[in-house]
N, C-alpha and C positions, 0 to 999 in steps of 0.2 A: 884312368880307364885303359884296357888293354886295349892292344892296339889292332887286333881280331875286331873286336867292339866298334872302335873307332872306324874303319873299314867298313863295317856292316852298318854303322850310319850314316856313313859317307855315302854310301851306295844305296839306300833309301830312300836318301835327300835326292839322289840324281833321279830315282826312278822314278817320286815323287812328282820330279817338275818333267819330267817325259810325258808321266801321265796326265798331267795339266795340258801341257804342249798339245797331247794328242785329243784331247779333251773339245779344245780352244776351235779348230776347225767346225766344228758341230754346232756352235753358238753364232757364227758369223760365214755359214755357208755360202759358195759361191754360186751369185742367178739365182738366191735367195731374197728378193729385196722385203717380202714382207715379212720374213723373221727376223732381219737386220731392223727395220719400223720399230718391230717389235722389242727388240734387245734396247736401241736405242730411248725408246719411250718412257722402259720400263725403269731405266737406269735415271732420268730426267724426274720419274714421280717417289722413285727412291732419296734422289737429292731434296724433293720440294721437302717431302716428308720429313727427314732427318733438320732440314733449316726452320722448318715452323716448330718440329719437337723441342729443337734447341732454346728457337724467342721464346716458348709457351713459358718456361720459366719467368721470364720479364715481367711478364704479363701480371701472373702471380704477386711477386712482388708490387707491382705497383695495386695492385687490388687491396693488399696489404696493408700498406704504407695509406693509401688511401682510406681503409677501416680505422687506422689507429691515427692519422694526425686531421680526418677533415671534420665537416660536421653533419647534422643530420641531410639539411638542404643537399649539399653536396655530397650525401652518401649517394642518393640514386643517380645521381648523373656519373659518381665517378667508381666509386667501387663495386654497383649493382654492373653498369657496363664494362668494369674490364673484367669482372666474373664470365661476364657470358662471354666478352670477348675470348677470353679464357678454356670455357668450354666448347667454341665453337671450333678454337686454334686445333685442340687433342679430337675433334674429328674431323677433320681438315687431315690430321696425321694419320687417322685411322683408315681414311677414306684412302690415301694416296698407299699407302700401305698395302691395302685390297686392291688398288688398280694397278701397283705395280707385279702384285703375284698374278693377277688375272692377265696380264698382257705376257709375262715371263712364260705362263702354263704352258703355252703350246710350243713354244721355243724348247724345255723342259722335256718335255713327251717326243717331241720330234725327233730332240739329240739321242732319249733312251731306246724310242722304236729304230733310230737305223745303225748306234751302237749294236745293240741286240740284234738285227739281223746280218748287219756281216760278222757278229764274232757265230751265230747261226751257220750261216753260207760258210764259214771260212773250215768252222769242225768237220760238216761236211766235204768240203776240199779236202781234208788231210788224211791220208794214204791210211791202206788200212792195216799197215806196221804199226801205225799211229794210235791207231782204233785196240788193236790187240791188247796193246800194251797198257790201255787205259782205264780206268774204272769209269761206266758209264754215270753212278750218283754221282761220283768225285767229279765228274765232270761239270754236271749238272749244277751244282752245286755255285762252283766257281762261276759259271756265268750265271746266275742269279744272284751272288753275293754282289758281281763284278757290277753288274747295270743297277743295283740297288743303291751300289757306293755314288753310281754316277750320277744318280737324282740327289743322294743326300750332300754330296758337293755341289754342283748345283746350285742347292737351295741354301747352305749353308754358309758356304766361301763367299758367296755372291752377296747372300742377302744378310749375313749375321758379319762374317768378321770383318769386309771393306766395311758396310753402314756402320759399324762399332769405331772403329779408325778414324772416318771421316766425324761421327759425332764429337766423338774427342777433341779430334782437333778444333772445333770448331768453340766446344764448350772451356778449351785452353784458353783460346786466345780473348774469349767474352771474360773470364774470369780474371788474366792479366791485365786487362785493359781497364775493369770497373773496379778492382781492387787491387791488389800487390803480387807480386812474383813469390812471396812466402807461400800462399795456397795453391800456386802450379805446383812447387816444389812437393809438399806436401801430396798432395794428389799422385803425382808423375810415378813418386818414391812408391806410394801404396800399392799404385798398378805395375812398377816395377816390378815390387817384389812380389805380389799376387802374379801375377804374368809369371815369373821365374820358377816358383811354386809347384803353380798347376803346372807347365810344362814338365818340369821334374818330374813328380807325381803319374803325370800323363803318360811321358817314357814309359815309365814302370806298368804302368797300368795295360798300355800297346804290348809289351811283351805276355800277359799275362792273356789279353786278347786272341793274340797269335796260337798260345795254346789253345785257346780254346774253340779258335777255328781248325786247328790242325784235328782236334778232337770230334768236333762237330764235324768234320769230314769223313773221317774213319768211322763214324756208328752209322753216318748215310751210304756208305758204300758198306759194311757189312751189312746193313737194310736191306739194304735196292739188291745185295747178292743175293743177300735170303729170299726175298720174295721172288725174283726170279726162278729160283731155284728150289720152288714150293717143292714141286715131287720127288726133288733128290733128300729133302730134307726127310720127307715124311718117310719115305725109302729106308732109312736110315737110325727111323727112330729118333734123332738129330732137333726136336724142337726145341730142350734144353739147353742143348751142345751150344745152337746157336743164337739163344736168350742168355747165354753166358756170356758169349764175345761179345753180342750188343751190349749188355749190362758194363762188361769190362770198358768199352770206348767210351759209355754214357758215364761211368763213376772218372775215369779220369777228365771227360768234361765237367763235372760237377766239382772237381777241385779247384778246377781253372778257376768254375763261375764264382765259388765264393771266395777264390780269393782276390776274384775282380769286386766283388759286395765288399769286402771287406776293405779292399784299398779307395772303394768310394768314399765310405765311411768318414778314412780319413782324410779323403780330397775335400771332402765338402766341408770338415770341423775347420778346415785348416784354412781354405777359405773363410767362413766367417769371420774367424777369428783377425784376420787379417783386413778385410774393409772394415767390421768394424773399427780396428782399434784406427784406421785412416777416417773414417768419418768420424768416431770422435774427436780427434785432433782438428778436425778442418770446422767443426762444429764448438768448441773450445776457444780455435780462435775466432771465428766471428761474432758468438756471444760478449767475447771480451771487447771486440770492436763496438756492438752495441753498447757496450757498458758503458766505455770510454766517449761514447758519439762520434764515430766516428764513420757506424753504419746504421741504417735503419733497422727497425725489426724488419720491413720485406727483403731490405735484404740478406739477413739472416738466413728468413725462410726460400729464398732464394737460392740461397748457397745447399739449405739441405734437397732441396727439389735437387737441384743439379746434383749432387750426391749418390742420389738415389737413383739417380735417371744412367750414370756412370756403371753403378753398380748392380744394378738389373741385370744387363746386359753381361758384364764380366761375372755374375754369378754361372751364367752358362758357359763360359769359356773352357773351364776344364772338360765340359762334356762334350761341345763342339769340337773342341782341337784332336781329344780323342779318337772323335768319329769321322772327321775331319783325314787322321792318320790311319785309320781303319779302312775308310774308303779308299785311300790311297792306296794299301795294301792291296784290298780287292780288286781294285781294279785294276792292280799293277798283273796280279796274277790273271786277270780277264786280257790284260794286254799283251803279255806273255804268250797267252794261248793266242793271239790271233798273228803273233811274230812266228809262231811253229812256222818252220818252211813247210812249205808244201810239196812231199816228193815227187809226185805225177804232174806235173805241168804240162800246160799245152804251148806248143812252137808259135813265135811273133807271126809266125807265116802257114799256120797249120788251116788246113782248109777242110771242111767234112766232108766227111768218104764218100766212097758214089761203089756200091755194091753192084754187079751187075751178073756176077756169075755164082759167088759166093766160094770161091776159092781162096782157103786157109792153106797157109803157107809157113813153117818153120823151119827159117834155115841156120843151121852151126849153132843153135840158141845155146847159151852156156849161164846159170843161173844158180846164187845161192841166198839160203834169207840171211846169213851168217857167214863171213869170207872163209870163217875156220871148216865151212860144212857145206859144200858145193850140193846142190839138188840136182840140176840137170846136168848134164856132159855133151857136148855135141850134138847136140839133139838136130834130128834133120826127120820132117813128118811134111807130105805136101797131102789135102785133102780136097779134091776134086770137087766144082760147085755141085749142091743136091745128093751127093754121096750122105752114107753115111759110115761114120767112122767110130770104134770103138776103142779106147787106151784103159787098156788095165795092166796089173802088175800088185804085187804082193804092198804091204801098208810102207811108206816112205821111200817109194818107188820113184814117187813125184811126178804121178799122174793127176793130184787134182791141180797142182803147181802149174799146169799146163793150163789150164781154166783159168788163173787168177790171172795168166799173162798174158792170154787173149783178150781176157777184158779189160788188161792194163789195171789191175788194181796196182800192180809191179812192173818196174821195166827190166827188162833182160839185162846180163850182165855183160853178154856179146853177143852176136848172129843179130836176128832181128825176127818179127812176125810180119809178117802182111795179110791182108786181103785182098784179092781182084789187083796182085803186084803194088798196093799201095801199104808202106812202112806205118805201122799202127802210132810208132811216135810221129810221124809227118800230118794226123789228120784230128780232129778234134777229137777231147773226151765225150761231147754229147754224141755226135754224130755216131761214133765207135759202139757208144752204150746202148743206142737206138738201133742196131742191125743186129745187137746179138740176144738169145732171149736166155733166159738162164733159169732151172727150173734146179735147184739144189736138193743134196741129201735131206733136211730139215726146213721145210717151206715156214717161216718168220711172218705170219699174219698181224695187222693193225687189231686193236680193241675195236673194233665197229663192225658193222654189221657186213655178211657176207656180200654183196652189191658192191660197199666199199672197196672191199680187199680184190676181187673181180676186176673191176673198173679202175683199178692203181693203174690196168696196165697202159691205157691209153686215157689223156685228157680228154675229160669231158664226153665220154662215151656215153653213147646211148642204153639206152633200158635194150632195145631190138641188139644191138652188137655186144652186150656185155649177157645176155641169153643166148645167144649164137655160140660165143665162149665157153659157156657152158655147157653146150650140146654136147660140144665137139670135144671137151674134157670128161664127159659122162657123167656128170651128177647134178646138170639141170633138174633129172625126176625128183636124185634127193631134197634141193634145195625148197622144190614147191610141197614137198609132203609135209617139210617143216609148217610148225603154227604161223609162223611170223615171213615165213619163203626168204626173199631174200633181203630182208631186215632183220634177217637171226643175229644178234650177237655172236660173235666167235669167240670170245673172252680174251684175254691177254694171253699174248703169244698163239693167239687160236687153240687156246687150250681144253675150249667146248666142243673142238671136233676132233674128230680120231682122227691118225697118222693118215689112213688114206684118203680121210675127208678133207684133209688138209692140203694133202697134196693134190688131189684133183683141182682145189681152187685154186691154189699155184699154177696148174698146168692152163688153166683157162685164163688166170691172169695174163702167162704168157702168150697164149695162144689169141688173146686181143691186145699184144702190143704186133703181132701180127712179124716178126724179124725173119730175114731172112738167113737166118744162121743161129742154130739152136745149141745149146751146151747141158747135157745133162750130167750133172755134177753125183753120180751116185745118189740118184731119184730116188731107187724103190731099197734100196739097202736097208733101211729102216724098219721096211713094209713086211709084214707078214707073207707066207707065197699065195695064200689066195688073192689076198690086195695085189699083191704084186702083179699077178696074172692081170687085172683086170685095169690096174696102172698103165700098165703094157701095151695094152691094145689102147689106152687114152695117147700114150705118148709113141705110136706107131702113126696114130693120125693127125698127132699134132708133126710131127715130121715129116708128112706128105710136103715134096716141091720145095724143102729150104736144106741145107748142109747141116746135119748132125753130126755131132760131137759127143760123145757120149764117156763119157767117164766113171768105171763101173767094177764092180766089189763082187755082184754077182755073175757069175759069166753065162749064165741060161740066160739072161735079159739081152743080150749081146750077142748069140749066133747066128743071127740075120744080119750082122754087120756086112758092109761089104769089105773090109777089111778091117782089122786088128790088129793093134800095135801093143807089143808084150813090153814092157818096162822093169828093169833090176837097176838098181841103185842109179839110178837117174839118166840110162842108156835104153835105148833098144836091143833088146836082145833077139824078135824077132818079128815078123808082121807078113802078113796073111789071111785067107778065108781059114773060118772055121773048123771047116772040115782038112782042112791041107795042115794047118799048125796042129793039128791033132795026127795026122801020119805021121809027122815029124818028130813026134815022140819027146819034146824035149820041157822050154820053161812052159807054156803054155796048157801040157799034156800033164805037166805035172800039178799043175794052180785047179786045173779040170776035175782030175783025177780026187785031188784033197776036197774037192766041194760033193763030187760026188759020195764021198764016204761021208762027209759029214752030213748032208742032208738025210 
């Protein structure tokens, strides 16, 4: 084995029992004591189970023994009762079996709902460098594979491979003890090399898995691109184009999967092949032991009950260990993602802000997304509470970069932001996220109904305050002319309402979280200029009494600023009223002058 290889299973095996490790917390929570009841119970009706499985064989046998050496008198007394004793022992097993999953179940679901919700809560913690760079299916994908691994370990590791171990041993030492050390030998030797087998085999089979997850990843993430991106497709004439690359990622999963069929194929001939030829042997010699006298026929048939009882169980072993190492994988990569550091943290000591003037302040800010590609320079902008403030500047100016660092999606790379004199890394992310309202170029609606998307902005809003919202955003009238008002579906991504229907519900979602510091992220640039005009006057009132921010691509939406701030390559080059950076004849006259012609 190379030693690349060697390495990369070393390093499996570790991440393996990390994930176990991390697993382990979840099953034996702390100030848990009724899912500890529980853990413990279940593990008590798992043992009863596996020790009565193990006597029922006995049993059998003397039922046996009983048919062939007594006589009629004493058949009902002795082998009609240890029949039933017999079948009462295997629901005894069946029963304890059922009670130990039913006590297990909620132990089980407990550990998957709060796995699942902080690897949940933690995606959303992670910056949104993080988020860019991700593919959302791909994502998706991974924590669904990850929490599915976690149930089928769980259920597996717990109740298939320990009960398997503990059977054995148990039926070892029953079989040393009523017969000879030749039949351990022989059995040990079988599961030896059956065990050695399937792992081998297994190996092989995990690699061929992993492609076929890496596959199954890539046709869900060109899916979920595609459908997203329905009208750029259709746009483009593109339905082919991109029924070609799904088909490309879906045929190289279809190679994986048959040749995981294919290597079943042989896991399982190889298997048989293998208990049997160990049950013949162990079946071989105790016939000859009958023969000789020196066992009974029940315990013949004893010997093969236990065989069979052996072998049942290892008949699933190549499939457990498989899934078993598949789980591992997925959840190691579920684990993985929840290790992502988290770049925007908040201070052991960060306390929520306290707004009172609404005074935005950036001083010396020095910022880049890239060390090689600096965005900002020195940046020094103070905006007076209730003002309103306009930054524009030509495309990679790094006037929206100003927006994402108010809102701390990013921290600065020197200077600092404040509000009301308080340093934006000194005070909480919610509190921060709760004063500013943010109405973006392309408003990102829920699939639900328009009420829904309204009411996002504040919890548990009223039907009266989420109509108010829309007053004051202008398309209450539209909302009620609808058939359905405001239980309209919007479709995904709001794709059933036009650009400015869209943004209006934006504007009134904002306008019921109610912040006192607004950020328009190039609102109407999208917008048609009739929309725009009538956007205008929504987000004129929604800026009545809070600090506007306005960051903006069209400069007619923007000369009622009370100042403007001109942006070139990540400086100010100059800031002013409207009318005075226009005598000035220079960046600002000229950014004027190009929109005028182009319009």
């Amino acid at each position: 084995m190379k030693k690349e290889e060697q390495d990369s299973e070393y390093l499996e095996r570790k991440s393996g029992m990390r994930t176990i490790i991390r697993v382990a917390p979840y099953l034996w929570p702390k100030g848990q004591a009724e899912i500890k009841y529980r853990v413990i119970f279940s593990m008590l009706a798992l043992i009863l189970s596996k020790v009565i499985a193990v006597y029922t064989p006995l049993i059998y046998r003397d039922a046996v023994n009983a048919l062939s050496n007594q006589g009629v008198d004493e058949l009902f007394l002795g082998a009609i009762g240890l029949t039933v004793a017999y079948g009462v022992s295997r629901i005894f097993t069946n029963g304890f079996q059922q009670l130990r999953d039913v006590l297990f179940a909620k132990v089980a679901q407990r550990a998957l709902r709060k796995i699942a919700l902080k690897t949940f809560q933690h995606i959303h913690a992670l910056s949104l460098r993080y988020h860019i760079t991700r593919q959302t299916g791909g994502l998706s994908r991974i924590v669904e594979r990850g929490v599915k691994g976690v149930e089928f370990l769980l259920r597996f590791l717990l109740f298939s491979i320990g009960p398997l171990v503990l059977e054995l041993l148990m039926i070892a030492i029953l079989l040393y003890v009523m017969l000879d050390i030749r039949y351990l030998a022989v059995i040990f030797l079988t599961i030896g090399v059956y065990v050695w087998f399937t792992f081998k085999v297994t190996e092989w089979r995990v690699k061929l898995r992993k492609k076929m997850n890496e596959q199954d990843t890539d046709a869900a993430q060109k899916a979920v691109d595609s459908l997203l991106n329905f009208e750029t497709v259709k746009y483009f004439n593109a339905e082919q184009r991109e029924a070609d690359r799904y088909d490309t990622a879906m045929e190289g999963y279809e190679d994986a999967a048959l040749k995981t069929a294919y290597s079943l194929g042989f896991l399982n001939f190889g298997q048989a092949v293998l208990i049997t030829l160990g049950l013949i042997a162990v079946m071989v010699m105790a016939a000859l032991g009958v023969q000789n006298g020196v066992l009974t026929v029940g315990d013949f048939v004893m010997v093969n009950a236990y065989m069979i009882q052996i072998t049942m169980p290892l008949n699933f072993l190549g499939t457990v260990y498989r899934e078993i190492r598949q789980a591992l994988v997925d959840m190691g990569e579920m684990f993985n993602l929840l290790e992502q550091e988290t770049e925007i943290v908040d201070k052991p000591n960060a306390k929520p802000i306290n707004v009172t003037k609404g005074l935005v302040k950036f001083s010396n800010v020095y910022f880049s997304y890239d060390s090689k590609r600096p965005i900002l320079n020195d940046l020094n902008i103070e905006i007076q509470g209730g003002a309103k403030v306009a930054i524009v500047g030509s495309s990679g100016s790094g006037k929206s970069t100003i927006g994402r660092l108010l809102f701390r999606f990013y921290d600065v790379s020197g200077g600092s932001v404040s509000i009301d004199g308080q340093d934006i890394k000194n005070v909480t992310q919610s509190s921060l996220h709760n004063v500013i309202g943010v109405v973006p170029q392309d408003t990102v609606l829920f699939n639900d109904s328009i009420f829904y998307n309204i009411a996002y902005g504040k919890d548990n809003a009223t039907t009266a305050e989420v109509e108010k919202a829309a007053r004051a955003a202008q398309i209450h009238e539209f909302i009620v002319s609808l058939p359905d008002g405001y239980d309209t579906t919007v479709g995904e991504r709001g794709l059933k309402l036009s650009g400015g229907e869209k943004q209006r519900v934006g504007i009134a979602r904002t306008l019921l979280k109610d912040p006192p510091i607004l950020l328009l992220d190039e609102a109407t640039s999208a917008l048609d200029s009739e929309t725009e005009r009538e956007i205008h006057d929504a987000l004129k009132n929604a800026g009545k009494g809070r600090t506007v921010i306005s960051i903006a691509h069209r400069l007619s939406t923007i000369s009622d600023a009370d100042r403007i701030v001109v942006l070139e390559g990540g400086e100010i080059v100059e800031i002013g009223e409207h009318s005075n950076l226009l005598k000035n004849r220079s960046r600002y006259f000229e950014l004027w002058n190009m929109q005028l012609k182009a319009s």
